[in-house]
BALOBA-1460 file (C-alpha; in Angstrom, 3 decimals):
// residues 314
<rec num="1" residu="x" x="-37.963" y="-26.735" z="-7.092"/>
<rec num="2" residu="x" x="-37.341" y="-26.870" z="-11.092"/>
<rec num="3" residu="x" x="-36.935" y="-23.165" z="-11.246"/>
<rec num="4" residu="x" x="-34.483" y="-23.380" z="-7.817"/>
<rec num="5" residu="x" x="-32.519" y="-25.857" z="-9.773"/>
<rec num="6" residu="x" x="-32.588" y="-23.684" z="-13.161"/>
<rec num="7" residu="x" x="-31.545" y="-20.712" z="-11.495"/>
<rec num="8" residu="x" x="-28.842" y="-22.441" z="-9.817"/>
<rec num="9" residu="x" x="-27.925" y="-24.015" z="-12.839"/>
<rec num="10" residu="x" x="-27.876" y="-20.865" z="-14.693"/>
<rec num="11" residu="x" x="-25.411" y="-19.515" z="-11.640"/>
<rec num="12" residu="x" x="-22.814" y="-21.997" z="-12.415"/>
<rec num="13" residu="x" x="-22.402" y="-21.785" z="-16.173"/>
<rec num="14" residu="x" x="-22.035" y="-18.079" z="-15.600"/>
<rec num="15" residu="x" x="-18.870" y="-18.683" z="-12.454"/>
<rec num="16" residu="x" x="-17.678" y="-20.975" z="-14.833"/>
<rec num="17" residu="x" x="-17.616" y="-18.864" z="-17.607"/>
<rec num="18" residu="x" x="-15.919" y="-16.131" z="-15.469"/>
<rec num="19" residu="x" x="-13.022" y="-18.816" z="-14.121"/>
<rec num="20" residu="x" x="-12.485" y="-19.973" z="-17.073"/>
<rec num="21" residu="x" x="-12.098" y="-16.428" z="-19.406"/>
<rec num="22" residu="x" x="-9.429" y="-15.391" z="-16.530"/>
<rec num="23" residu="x" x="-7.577" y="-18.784" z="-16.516"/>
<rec num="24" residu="x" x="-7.808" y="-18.103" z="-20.634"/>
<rec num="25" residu="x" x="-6.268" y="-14.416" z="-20.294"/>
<rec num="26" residu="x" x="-3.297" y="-15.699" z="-17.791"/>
<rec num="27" residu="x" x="-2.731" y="-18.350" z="-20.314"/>
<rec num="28" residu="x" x="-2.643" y="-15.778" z="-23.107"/>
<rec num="29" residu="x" x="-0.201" y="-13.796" z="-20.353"/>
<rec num="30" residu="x" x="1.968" y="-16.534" z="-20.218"/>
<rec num="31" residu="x" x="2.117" y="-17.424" z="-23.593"/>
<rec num="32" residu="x" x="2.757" y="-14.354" z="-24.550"/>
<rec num="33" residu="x" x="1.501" y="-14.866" z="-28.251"/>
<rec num="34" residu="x" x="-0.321" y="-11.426" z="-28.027"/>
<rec num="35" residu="x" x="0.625" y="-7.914" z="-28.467"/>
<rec num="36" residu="x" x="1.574" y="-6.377" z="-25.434"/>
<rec num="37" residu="x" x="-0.969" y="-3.446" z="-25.693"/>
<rec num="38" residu="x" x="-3.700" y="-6.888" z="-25.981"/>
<rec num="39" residu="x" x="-5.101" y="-5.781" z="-22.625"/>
<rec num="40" residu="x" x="-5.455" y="-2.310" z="-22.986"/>
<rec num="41" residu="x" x="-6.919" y="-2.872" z="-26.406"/>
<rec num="42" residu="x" x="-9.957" y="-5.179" z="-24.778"/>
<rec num="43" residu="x" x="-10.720" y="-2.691" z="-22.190"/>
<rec num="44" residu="x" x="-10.942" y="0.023" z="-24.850"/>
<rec num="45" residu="x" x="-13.534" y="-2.002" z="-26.735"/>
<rec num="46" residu="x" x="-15.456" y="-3.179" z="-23.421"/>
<rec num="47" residu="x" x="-15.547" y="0.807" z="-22.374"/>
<rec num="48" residu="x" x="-16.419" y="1.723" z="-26.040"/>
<rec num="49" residu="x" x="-18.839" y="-0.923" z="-27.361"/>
<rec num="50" residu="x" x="-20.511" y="-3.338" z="-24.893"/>
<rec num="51" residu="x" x="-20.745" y="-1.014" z="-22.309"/>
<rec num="52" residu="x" x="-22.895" y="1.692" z="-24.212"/>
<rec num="53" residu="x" x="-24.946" y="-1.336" z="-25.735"/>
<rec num="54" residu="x" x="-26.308" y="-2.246" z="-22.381"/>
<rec num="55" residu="x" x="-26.836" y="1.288" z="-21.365"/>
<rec num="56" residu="x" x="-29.195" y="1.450" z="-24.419"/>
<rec num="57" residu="x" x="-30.450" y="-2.025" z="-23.603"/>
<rec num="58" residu="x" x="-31.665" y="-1.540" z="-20.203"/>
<rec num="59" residu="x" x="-31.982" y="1.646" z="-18.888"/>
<rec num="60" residu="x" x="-34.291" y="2.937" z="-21.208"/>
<rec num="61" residu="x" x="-37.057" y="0.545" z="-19.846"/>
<rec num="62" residu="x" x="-35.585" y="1.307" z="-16.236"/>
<rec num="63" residu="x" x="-38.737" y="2.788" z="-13.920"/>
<rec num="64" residu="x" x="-36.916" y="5.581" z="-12.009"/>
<rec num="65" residu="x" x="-37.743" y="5.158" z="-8.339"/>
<rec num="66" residu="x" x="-35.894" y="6.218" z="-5.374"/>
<rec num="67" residu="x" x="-34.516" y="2.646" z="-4.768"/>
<rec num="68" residu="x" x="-32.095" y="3.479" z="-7.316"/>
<rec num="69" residu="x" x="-30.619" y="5.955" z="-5.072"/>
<rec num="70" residu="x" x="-29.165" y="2.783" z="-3.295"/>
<rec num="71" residu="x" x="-26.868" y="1.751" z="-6.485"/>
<rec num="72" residu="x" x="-25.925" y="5.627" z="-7.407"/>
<rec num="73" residu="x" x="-24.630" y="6.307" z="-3.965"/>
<rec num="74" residu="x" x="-22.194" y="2.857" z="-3.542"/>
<rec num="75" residu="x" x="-19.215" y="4.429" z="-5.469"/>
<rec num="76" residu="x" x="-19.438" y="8.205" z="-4.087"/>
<rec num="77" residu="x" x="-19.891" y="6.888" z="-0.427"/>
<rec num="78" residu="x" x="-17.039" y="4.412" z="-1.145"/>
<rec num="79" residu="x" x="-14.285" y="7.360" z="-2.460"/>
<rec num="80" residu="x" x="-15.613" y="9.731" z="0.236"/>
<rec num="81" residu="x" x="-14.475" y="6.743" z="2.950"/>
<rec num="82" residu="x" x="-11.284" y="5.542" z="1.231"/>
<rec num="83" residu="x" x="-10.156" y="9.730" z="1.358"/>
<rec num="84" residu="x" x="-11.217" y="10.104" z="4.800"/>
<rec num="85" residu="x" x="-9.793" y="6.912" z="6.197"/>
<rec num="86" residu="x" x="-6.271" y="6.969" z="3.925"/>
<rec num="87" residu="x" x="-5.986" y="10.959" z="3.607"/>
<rec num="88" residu="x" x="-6.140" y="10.717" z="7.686"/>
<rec num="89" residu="x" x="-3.708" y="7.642" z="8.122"/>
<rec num="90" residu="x" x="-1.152" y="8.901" z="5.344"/>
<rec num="91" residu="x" x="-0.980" y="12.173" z="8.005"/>
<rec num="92" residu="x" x="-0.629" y="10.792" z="10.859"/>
<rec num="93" residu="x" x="1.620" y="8.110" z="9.766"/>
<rec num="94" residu="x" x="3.964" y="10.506" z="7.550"/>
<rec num="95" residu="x" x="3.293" y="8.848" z="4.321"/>
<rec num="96" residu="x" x="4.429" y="10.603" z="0.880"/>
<rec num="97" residu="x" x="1.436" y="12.318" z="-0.442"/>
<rec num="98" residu="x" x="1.777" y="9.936" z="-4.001"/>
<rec num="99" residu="x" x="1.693" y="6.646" z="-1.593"/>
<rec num="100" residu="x" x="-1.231" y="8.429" z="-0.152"/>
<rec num="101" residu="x" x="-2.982" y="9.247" z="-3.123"/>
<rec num="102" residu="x" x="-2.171" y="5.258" z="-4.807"/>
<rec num="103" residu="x" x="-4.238" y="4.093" z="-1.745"/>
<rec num="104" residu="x" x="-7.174" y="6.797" z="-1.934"/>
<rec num="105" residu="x" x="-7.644" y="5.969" z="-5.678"/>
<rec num="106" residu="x" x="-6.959" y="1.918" z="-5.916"/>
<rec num="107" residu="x" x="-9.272" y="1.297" z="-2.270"/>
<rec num="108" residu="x" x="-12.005" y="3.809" z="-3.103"/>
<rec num="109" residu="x" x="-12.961" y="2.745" z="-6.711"/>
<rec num="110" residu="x" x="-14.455" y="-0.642" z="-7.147"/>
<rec num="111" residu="x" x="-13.984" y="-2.608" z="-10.426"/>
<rec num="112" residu="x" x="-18.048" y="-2.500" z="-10.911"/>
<rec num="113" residu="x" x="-18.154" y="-3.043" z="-14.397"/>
<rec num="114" residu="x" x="-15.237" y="-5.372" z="-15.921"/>
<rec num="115" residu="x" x="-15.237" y="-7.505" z="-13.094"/>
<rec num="116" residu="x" x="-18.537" y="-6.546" z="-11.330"/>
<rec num="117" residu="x" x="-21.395" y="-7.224" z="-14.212"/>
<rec num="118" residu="x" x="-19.857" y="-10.597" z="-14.935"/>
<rec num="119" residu="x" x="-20.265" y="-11.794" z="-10.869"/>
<rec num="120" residu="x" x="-23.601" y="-9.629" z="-10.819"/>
<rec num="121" residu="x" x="-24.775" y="-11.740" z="-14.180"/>
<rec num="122" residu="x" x="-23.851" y="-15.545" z="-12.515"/>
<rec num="123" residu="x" x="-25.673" y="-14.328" z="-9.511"/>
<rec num="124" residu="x" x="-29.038" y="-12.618" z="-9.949"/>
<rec num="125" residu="x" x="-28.827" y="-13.065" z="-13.964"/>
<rec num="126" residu="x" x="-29.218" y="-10.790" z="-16.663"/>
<rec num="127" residu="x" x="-31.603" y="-8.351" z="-14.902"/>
<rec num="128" residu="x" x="-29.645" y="-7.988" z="-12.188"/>
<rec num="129" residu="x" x="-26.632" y="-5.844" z="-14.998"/>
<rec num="130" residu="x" x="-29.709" y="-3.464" z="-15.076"/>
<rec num="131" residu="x" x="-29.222" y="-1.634" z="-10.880"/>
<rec num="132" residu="x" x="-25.188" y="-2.883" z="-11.895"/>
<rec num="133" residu="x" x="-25.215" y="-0.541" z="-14.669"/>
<rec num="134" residu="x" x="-26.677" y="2.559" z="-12.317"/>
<rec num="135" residu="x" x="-23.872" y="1.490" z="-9.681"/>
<rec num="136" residu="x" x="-20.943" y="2.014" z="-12.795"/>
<rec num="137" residu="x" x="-22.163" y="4.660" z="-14.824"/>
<rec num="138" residu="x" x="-23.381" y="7.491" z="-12.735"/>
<rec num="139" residu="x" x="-21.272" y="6.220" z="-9.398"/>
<rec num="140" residu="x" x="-18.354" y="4.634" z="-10.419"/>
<rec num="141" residu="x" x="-17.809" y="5.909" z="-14.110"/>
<rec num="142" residu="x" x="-18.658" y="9.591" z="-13.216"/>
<rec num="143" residu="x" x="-16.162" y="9.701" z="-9.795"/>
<rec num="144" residu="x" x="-13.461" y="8.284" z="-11.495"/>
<rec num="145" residu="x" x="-13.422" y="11.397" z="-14.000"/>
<rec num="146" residu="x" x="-14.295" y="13.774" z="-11.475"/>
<rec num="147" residu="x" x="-13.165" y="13.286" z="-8.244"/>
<rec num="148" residu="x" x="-11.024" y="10.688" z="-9.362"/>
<rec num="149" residu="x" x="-8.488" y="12.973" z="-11.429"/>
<rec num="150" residu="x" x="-8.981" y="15.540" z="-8.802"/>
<rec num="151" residu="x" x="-7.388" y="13.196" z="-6.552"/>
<rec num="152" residu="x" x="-4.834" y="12.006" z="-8.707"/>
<rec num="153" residu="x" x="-3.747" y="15.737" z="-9.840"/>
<rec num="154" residu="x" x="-3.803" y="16.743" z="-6.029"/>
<rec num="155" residu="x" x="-1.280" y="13.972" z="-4.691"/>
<rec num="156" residu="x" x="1.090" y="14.234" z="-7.726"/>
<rec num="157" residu="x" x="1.466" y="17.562" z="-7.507"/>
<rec num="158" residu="x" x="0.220" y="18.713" z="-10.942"/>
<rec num="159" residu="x" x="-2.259" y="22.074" z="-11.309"/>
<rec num="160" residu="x" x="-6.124" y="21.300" z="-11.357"/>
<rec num="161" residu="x" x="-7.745" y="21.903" z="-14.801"/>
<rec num="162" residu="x" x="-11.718" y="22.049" z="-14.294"/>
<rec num="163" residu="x" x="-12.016" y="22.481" z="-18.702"/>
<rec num="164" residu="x" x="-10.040" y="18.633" z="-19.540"/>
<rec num="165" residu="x" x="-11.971" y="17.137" z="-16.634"/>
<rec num="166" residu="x" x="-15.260" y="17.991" z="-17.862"/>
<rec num="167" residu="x" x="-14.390" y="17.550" z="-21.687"/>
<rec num="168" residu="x" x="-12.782" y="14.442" z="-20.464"/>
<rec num="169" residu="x" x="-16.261" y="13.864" z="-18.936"/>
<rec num="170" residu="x" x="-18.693" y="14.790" z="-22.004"/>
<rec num="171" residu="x" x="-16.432" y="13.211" z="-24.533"/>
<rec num="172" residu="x" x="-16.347" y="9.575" z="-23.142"/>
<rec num="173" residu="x" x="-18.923" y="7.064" z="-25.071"/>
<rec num="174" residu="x" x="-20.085" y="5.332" z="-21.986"/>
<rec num="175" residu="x" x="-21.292" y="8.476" z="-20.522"/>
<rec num="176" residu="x" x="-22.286" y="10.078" z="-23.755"/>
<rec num="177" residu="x" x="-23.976" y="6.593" z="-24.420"/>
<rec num="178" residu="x" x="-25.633" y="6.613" z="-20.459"/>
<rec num="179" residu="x" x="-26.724" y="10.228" z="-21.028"/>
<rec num="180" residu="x" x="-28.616" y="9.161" z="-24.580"/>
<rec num="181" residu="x" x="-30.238" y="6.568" z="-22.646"/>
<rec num="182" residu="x" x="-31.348" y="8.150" z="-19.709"/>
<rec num="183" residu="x" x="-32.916" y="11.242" z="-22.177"/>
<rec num="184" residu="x" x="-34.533" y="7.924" z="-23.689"/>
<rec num="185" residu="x" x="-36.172" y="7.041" z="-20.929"/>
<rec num="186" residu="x" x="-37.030" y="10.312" z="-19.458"/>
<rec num="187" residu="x" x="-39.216" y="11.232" z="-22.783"/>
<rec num="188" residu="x" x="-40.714" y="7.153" z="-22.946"/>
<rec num="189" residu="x" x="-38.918" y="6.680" z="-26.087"/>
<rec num="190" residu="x" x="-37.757" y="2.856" z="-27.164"/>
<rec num="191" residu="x" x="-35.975" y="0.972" z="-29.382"/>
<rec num="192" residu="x" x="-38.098" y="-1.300" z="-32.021"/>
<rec num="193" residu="x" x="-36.810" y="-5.076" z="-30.634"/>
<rec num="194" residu="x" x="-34.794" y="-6.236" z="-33.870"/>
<rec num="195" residu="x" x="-32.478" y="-2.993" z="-32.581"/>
<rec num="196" residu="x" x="-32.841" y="-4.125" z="-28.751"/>
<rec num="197" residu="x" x="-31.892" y="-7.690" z="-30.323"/>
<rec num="198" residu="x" x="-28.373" y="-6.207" z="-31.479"/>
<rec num="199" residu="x" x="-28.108" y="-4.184" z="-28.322"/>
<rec num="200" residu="x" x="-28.555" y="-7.311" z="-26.026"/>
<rec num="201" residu="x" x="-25.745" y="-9.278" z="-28.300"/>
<rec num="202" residu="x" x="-23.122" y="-6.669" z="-28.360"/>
<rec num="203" residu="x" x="-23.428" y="-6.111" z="-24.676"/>
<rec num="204" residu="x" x="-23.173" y="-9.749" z="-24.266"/>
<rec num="205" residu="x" x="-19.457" y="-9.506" z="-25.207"/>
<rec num="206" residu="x" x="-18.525" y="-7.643" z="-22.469"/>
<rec num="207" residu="x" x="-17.929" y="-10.878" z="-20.359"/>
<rec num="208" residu="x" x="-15.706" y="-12.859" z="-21.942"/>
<rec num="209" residu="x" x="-13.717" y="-9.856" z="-23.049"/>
<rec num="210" residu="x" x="-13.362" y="-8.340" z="-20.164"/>
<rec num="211" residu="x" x="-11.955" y="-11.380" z="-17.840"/>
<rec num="212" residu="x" x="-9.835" y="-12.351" z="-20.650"/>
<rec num="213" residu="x" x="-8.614" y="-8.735" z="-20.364"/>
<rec num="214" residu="x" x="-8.117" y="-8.637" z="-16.779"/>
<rec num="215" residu="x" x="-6.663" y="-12.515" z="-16.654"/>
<rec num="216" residu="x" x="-3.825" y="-10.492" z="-19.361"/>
<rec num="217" residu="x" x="-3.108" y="-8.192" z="-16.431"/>
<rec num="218" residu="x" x="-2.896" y="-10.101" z="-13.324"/>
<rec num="219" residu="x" x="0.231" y="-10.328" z="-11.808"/>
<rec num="220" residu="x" x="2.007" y="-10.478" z="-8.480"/>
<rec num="221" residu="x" x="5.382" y="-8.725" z="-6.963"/>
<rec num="222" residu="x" x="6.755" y="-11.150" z="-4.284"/>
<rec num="223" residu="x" x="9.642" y="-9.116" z="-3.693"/>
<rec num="224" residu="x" x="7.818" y="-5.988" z="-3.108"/>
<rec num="225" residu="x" x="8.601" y="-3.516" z="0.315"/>
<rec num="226" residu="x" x="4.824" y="-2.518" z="-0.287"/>
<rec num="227" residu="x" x="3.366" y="-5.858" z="0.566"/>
<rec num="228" residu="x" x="1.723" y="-3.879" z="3.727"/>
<rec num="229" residu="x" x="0.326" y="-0.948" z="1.900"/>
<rec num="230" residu="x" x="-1.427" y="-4.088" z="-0.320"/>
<rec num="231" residu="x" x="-3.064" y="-5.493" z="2.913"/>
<rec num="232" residu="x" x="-4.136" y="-2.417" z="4.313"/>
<rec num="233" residu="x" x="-5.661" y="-0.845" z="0.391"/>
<rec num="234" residu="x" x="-7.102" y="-4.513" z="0.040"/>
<rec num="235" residu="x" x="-8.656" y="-4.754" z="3.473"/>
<rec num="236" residu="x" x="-10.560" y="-1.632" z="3.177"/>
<rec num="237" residu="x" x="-11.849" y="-2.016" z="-0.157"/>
<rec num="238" residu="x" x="-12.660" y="-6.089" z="0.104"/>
<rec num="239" residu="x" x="-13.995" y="-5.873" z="3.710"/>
<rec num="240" residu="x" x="-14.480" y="-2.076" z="5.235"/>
<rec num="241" residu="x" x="-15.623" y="-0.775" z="1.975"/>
<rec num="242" residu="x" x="-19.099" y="-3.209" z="1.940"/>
<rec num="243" residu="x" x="-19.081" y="-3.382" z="5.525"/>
<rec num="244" residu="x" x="-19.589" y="0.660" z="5.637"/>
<rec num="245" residu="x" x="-22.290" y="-0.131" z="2.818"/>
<rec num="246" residu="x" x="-24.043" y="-2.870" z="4.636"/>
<rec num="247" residu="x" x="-24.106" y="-0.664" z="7.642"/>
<rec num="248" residu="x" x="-25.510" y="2.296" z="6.111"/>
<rec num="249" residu="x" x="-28.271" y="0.901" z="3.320"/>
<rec num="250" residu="x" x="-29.412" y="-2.809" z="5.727"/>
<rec num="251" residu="x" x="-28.851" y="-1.819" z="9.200"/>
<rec num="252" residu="x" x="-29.599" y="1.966" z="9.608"/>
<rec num="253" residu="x" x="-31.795" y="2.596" z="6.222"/>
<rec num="254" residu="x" x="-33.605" y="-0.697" z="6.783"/>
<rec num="255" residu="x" x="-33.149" y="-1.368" z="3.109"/>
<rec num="256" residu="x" x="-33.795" y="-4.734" z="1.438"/>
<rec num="257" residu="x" x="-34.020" y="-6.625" z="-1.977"/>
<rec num="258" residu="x" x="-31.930" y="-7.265" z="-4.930"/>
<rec num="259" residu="x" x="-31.385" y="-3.445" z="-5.303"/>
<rec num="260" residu="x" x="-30.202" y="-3.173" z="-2.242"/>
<rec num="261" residu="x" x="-27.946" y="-6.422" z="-2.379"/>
<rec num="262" residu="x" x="-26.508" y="-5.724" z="-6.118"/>
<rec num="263" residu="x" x="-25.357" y="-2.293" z="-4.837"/>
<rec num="264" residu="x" x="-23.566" y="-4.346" z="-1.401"/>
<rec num="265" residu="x" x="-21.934" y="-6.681" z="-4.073"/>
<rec num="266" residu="x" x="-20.678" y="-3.937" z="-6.178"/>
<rec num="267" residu="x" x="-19.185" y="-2.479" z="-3.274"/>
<rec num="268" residu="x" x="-17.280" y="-5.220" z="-2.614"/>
<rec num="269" residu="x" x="-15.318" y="-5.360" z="-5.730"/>
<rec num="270" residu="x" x="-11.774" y="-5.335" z="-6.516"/>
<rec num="271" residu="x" x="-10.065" y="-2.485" z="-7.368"/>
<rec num="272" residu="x" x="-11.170" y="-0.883" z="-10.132"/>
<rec num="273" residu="x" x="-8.629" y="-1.257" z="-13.580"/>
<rec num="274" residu="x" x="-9.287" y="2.171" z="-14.930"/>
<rec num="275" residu="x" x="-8.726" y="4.014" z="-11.442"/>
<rec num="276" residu="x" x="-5.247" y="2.080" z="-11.343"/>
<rec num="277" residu="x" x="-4.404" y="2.971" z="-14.730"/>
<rec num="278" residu="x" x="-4.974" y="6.645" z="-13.486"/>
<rec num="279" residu="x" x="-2.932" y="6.335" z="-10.424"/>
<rec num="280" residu="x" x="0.072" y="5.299" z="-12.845"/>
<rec num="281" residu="x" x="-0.625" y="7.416" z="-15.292"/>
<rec num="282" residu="x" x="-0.010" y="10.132" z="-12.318"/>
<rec num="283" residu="x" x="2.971" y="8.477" z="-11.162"/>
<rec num="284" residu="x" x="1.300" y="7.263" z="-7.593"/>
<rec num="285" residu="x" x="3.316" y="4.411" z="-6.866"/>
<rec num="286" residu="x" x="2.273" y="2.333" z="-9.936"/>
<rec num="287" residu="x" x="3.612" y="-0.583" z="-8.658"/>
<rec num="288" residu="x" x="1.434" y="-0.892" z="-5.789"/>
<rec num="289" residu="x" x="-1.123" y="0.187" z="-7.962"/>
<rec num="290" residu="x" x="-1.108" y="-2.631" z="-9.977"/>
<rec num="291" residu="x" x="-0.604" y="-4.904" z="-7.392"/>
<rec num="292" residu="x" x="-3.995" y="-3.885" z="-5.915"/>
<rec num="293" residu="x" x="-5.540" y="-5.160" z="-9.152"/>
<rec num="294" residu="x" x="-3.485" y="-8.026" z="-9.238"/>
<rec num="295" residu="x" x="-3.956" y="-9.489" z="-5.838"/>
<rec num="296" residu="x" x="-7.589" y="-7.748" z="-5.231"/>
<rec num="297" residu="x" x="-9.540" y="-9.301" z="-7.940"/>
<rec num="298" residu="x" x="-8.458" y="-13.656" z="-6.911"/>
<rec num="299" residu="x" x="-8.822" y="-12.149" z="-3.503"/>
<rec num="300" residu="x" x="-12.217" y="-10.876" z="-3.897"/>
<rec num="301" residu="x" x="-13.521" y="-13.912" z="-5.510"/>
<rec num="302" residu="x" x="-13.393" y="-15.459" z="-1.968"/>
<rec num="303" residu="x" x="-14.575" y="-12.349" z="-0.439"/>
<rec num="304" residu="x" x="-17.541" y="-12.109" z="-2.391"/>
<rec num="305" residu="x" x="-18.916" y="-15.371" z="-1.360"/>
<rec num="306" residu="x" x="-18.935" y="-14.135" z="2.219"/>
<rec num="307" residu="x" x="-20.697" y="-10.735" z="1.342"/>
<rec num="308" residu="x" x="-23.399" y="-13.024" z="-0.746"/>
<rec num="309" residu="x" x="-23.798" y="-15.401" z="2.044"/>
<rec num="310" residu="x" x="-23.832" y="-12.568" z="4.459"/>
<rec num="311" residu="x" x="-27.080" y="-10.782" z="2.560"/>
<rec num="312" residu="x" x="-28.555" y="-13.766" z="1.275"/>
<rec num="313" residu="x" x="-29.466" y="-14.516" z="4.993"/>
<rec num="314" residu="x" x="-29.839" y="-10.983" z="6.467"/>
């Protein structure tokens, strides 16, 4: 009963530390007493510092078993069902291929790190950022920069460069900094614990900063024709999304456990930041891009409870 009530305890400090850094960044929004790069400044450091630190933290003492698989596959089944489902629907329906492409990117990529190891952290603690960091870096991380810019080159109409995509790829710290730590791993080699001390601290920060960062970047267009596109892109990737997921790793592949529960979380995030940035940056309807970000991530606060209730009883 005393651990029940520690772990639940634990839970709480952790949701309340996640309210409370986005109610902090909307304030900061609001205020607007920071420079208006602020936001993209955070997520540079998140990307760049914490999120290498806890690649080196964990997943050097990670056991590789085929579990894992469960985690690795969320974010390519998740693209693969977002193309199918929007790539189908913008044809049929006679939707511009960059309205097409917004949707594709903004439903299919799940915000799995900024958003995702803070929810992951208040719910199954600190070892649960361990299968959260196999979900991001290999799934989401490495589809974002792959297929992810092939999709966002193909609907804007620009020519497909395979060399940029890959030095894109093997230039980027996280991955450099996953790649380091899965070579760790694979040859049994360790930090010494005053290092792994520093490691576990830096990648600490990546909570607060990152909510502040995304509390700096919510916002909502009232006035917007696209309020339709929102519902449909949000639907999929709050409730279709997971649901495929649940359907797939708990119903047909009989899976079970936190693995298996972490990666059905993950699934269920909000849109992920980076892949809107992308869309913009591509010029697929960056409003509606930014309004799936906006919307998705209060939305899928309340959506996530009914995914965890959902497993926690399966």
């Amino acid at each position: 009963m005393h651990q029940v009530l520690s772990t639940l305890r634990t839970s709480m400090e952790s949701l309340f530390l996640l309210v409370l850094c986005l109610l902090i960044g909307l304030a900061l929004q609001r205020s607007q007493s920071l420079p208006a790069n602020a936001a993209a400044s955070l997520n540079q450091f998140v990307l760049f510092v914490p999120l290498p630190a806890l690649a080196f933290y964990y997943i050097p003492e990670i056991e590789l078993e085929r579990h894992l698989l469960y985690p690795l596959g969320v974010a390519w089944i998740s693209i693969a069902a977002s193309w199918l489902v929007f790539g189908s629907l913008g044809r049929w329906l006679g939707w511009s291929r960059k309205l097409t492409g917004c949707l594709v990117l903004t439903s299919g990529l799940g915000n799995t790190s900024f958003v995702g190891f803070p929810v992951i952290e208040a719910l199954y603690g600190k070892e649960g950022l361990a299968t959260a960091l196999i979900v991001d870096q290999p799934g989401s991380f490495v589809v974002l920069s792959t297929v992810g810019i092939v999709i966002a080159t193909l609907y804007s109409g620009d020519v497909i460069r395979t060399g940029p995509i890959i030095r894109k790829i093997m230039l980027f710290p996280p991955f450099i900094g996953f790649v380091l730590a899965v070579a760790m791993n694979l040859f049994d080699l360790h930090f010494p614990e005053f290092i792994c001390a520093g490691l576990y601290r830096l990648g600490s920060t990546i909570t607060p900063v990152a909510l502040v960062a995304v509390g700096l970047q919510l916002n909502l267009d009232r006035r917007s024709k696209h309020l339709g596109f929102l519902a449909a892109g949000l639907g999929f990737k709050l409730l279709a999304a997971p649901a495929i997921i649940y359907l797939l790793y708990v119903v047909i592949l009989k899976g079970s456990g936190q693995v298996v529960q972490i990666s059905l979380m993950e699934a269920a995030m909000a849109p992920m930041i980076t892949g809107v940035i992308l869309a913009s940056t591509h010029g697929l309807k960056p409003r509606l891009a930014n309004m799936m970000v906006g919307v998705g991530i209060p939305f899928s606060l309340i959506t996530l409870m009914g995914w965890y209730w959902l497993i926690s009883n399966s």
